[in-house]
C-alpha positions in Angstrom: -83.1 75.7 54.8 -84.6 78.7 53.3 -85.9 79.1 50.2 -85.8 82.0 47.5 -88.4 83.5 46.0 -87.1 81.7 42.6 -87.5 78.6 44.3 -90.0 78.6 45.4 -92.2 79.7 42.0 -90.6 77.0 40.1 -91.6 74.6 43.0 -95.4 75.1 42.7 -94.7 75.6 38.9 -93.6 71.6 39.3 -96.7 71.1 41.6 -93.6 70.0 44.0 -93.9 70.5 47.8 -92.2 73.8 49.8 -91.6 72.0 52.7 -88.5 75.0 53.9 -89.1 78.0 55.3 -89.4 81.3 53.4 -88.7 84.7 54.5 -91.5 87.5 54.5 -89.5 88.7 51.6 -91.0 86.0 49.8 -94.5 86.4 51.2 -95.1 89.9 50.0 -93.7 88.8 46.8 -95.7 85.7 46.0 -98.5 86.0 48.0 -100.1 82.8 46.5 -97.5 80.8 48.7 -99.9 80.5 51.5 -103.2 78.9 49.4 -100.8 76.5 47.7 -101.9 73.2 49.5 -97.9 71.6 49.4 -96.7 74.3 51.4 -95.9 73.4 54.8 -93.0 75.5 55.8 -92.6 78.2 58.1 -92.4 82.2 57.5 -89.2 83.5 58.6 -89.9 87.4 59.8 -85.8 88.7 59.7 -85.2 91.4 62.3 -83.5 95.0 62.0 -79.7 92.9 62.7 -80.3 90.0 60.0 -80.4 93.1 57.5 -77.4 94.6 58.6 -75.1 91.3 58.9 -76.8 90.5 55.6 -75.7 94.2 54.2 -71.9 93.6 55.2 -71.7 90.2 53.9 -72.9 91.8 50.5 -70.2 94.6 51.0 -67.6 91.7 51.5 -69.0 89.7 48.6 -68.3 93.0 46.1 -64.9 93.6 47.5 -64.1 90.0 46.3 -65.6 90.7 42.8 -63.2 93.4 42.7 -60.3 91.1 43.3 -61.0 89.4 39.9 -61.0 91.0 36.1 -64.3 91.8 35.0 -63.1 89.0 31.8 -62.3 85.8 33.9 -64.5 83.6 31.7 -61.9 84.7 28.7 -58.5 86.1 28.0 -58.7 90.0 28.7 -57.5 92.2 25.9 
């Protein structure tokens, strides 16, 4: 598993172990992760392609959204 960035601050927050992987996303945005002693996952360094399949899931994930009234937690008026 991978973790998010989130995760991974409330993890050390909890003094709990990281034992996933994290992307270098996460690196360059909590560069602590790497003196925290309960961190014993691996960095995951994506490549030009993981961005684009990750681009066109996103692109499918709005056209979904679309599908759905912007008041689907209550009646629409």
């Amino acid at each position: 598993m991978i973790l998010d960035t989130s995760a991974v601050i409330e993890r050390v927050r909890a003094r709990r172990p990281v034992t996933e992987d994290i992307t270098a996303v996460t690196l360059v945005e909590y560069p602590k992760i790497v003196y925290y002693k309960h961190f014993s996952g691996g960095v995951i360094f994506p490549i030009y392609e993981d961005y684009m399949v990750a681009h066109r899931l996103q692109l499918a994930l709005i056209g979904l959204g679309r599908r759905f009234p912007t008041c689907w937690w209550r009646p629409c008026r």
